[in-house]
N, C-alpha and C positions, 0 to 999 in steps of 0.2 A: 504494500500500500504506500501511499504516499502522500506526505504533509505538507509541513516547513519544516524539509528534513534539511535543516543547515548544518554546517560546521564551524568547529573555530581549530585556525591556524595561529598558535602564536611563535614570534621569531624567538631567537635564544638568546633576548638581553636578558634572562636570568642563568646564563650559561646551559641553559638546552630550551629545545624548542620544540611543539607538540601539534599531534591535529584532532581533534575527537570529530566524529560526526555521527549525526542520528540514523543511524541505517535501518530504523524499521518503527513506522509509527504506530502501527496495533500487531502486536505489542509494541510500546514504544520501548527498544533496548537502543545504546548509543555503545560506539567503539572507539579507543584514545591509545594513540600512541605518543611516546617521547622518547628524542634524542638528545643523548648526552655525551660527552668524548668519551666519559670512561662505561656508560652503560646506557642500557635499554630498557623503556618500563611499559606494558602496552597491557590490556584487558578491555573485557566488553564487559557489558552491566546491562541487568534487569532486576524486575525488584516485584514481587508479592507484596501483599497486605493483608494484613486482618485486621479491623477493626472490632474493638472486645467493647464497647461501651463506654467508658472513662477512660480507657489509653489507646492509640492506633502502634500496630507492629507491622517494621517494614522488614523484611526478606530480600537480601540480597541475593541478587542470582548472577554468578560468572566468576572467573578466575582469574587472578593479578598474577602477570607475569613479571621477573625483573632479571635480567642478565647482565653479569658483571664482563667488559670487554676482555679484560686482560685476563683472567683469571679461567673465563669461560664459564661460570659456574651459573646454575640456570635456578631461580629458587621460583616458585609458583604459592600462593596463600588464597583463603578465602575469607570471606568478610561475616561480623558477626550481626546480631540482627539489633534493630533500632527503635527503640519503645515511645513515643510520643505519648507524658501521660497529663491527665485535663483536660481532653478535647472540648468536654463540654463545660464542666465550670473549674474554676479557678486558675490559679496560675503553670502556664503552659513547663514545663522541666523534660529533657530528655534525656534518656538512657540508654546503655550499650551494653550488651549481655551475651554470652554463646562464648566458643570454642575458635582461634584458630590454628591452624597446624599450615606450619612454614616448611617445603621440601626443599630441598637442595637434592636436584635431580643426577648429577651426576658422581656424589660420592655416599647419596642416603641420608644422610645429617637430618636432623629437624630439629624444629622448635613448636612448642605445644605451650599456646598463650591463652588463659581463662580473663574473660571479662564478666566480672564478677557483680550481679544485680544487687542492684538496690534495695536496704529492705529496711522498715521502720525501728524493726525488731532487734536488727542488726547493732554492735559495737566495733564492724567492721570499718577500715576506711571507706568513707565512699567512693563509688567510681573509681575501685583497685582492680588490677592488674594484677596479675600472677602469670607465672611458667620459666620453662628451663627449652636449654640447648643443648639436644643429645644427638653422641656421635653412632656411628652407622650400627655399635653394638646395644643401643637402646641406652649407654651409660651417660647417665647427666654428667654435661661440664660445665656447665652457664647456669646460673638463676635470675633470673627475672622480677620485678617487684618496681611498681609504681601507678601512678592512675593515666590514664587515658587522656583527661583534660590538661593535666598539668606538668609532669615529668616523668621519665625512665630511668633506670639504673638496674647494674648488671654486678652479678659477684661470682667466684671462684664458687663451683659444687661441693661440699665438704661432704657427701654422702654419695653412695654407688646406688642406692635406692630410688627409681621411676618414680614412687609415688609417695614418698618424703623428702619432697626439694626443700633444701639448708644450704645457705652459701656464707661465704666473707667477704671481706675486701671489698666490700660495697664500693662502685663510682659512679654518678651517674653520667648517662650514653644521651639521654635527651631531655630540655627545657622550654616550654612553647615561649614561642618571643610573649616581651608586654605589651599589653594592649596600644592602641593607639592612644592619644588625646580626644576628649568626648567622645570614645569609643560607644554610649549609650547614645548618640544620636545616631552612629552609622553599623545601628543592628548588630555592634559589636565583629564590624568585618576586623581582615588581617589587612596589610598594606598590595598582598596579592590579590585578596579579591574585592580592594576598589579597583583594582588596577586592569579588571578583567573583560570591564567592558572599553578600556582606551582604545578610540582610532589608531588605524594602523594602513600607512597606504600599500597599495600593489595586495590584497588580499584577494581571496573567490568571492565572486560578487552574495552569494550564498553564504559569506561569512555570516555568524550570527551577531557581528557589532557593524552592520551594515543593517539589521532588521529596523525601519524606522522609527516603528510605537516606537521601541525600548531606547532609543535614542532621543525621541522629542519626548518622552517621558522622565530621563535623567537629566533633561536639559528644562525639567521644569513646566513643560508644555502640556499640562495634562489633558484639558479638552482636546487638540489636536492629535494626542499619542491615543484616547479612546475611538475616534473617530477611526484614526488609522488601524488600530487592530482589529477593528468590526471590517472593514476593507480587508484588510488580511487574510482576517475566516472567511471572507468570503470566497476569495481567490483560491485558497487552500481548497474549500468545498468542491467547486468549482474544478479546478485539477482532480479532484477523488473521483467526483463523476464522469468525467472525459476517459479518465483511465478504468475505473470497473467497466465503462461502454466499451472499449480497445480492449480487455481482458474477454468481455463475454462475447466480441467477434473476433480474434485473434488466439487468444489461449494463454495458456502460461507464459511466453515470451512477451508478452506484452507488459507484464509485470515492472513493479518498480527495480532497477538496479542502484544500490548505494555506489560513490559516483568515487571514493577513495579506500575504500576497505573491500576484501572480498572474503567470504565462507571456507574456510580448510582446515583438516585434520593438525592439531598440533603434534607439534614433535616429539614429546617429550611425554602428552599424557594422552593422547588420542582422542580429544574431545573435540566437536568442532568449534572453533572460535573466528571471530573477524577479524583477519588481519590486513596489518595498511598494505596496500600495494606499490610502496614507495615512488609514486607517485607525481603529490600534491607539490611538495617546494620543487621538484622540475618544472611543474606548468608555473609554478611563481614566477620563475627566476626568465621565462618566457613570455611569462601575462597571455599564457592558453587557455580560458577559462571557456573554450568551445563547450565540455560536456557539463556546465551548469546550467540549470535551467533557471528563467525566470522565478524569484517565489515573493521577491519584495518591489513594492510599489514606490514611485516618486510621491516623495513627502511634503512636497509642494501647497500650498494654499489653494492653486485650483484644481489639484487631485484630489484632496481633500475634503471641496466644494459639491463634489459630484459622487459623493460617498453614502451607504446606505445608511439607513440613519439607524442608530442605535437599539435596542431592546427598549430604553429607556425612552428614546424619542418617539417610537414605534407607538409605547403605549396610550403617552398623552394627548 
């Protein structure tokens, strides 16, 4: 099927440089890769729900890949699951709970990380972290210990026991930066992701910091960014239906293709995943942007003008 399956391309002023793109709008799953001198970090993403009444649970679906250049060494993880609790009254808190087990495909090694729920009853830390780093013989040599939100550290195994991790030597391996200044006005971003919607020239016109709402809506513009995204849906619709009509006379090849990633067996675990077809910074470095299609409109005042008018306008 097909949406506003954009992308984003960003260059490597944070010394690597990534593309993800939405390669399938029902289900909607999206694919991301990144280059970096000394490695590779790419996976696709879907996600489940269940909604239980007072909290919503998100399920993540797919597998993070990261390969180190030099070394070769291939580790693959999976993500744990994500509790949104207060939906309906009070104040909104979220939480992160489940299992993950980090492989290092070509010598065995693992690591086996517990994210440890929340619990009223509890006099545990909250939002801890627990697990160890065992070698190919199942024997712990790493221990693990810290929270999710705030810091890691790592210490020497003082025990041969899987299921009585004990270490020493504590140090910590990781500190999330501080917050910005009036961090509580800007949703509590990091400085990367204000950074995420910045213009960037020479990208696919498909870029998603090319989508206009979401530009004349960070620019302040919000009558015009609603107007524009009702134009948007419309367009989108609009494509859905031209193409299920091309599907029901044509067949499966009429289907949507994702325009930087393609479907194949990995190597290492035999699942299939979307991988980039490296591609996208060729057609950059050419400004080929022949296989995009149209999907955003000129954000212009008299595009604008002749726009359909809102749910809201509709009614009145």
């Amino acid at each position: 099927s097909s949406g506003i399956n954009a992308e984003y391309g960003r260059t490597d002023d944070f010394g690597w440089k990534s593309i993800a793109e939405q390669v399938s709008h029902h289900p909607p799953v999206s694919a991301l890769h990144v280059e970096h001198e000394k490695w590779t970090y790419y996976q696709d993403f879907s996600m489940t729900s269940k909604f239980r009444g007072k909290y919503l649970q998100v399920f993540p679906i797919g597998t993070s890949h990261f390969i180190n250049k030099k070394t070769g060494h291939h580790y693959t993880w999976n993500k744990v699951c994500t509790t949104v609790h207060n939906i309906i009254v009070g104040k909104l808190w979220v939480d992160q709970s489940g299992d993950i087990v980090v492989k290092e495909h070509s010598t065995g090694a693992n690591s086996r990380v517990k994210f440890h729920p929340y619990s009223y009853f509890s006099r545990d830390t909250p939002r801890r972290v627990t697990g160890g780093v065992f070698d190919t013989s199942g024997k712990p040599r790493f221990i693990l210990d810290g929270t999710w939100d705030n810091s890691m550290s790592f210490g020497v195994s003082t025990t041969s026991d899987p299921n009585d991790l004990k270490g020493k030597d504590f140090r910590q391996i990781w500190l999330k930066n501080a917050t910005l200044p009036d961090s509580e006005k800007i949703y509590h971003f990091t400085s990367l992701a204000c950074h995420l919607n910045e213009p960037e020239e020479g990208v696919a016109p498909t870029d998603s910091r090319n989508r206009p709402d979401q530009r004349l809506m960070e620019n302040q513009n919000y009558p015009d960014a609603n107007l524009m995204k009702v134009k948007l849906e419309e367009g989108q619709r609009a494509r859905r239906r031209a193409r299920e009509a091309r599907i029901a006379a044509e067949g499966p090849s009429a289907k949507y293709v994702p325009k930087w990633f393609e479907k194949r067996a990995c190597e290492v675990t035999g699942e299939e995943i979307w991988r980039f077809t490296d591609e996208y910074w060729k057609c950059k470095d050419i400004q080929d942007w022949e296989r995009c299609p149209t999907i955003y409109e000129d954000p212009s005042p008299e595009s604008l003008a002749t726009s359909p008018a809102s749910p809201t306008e509709q009614q009145t």
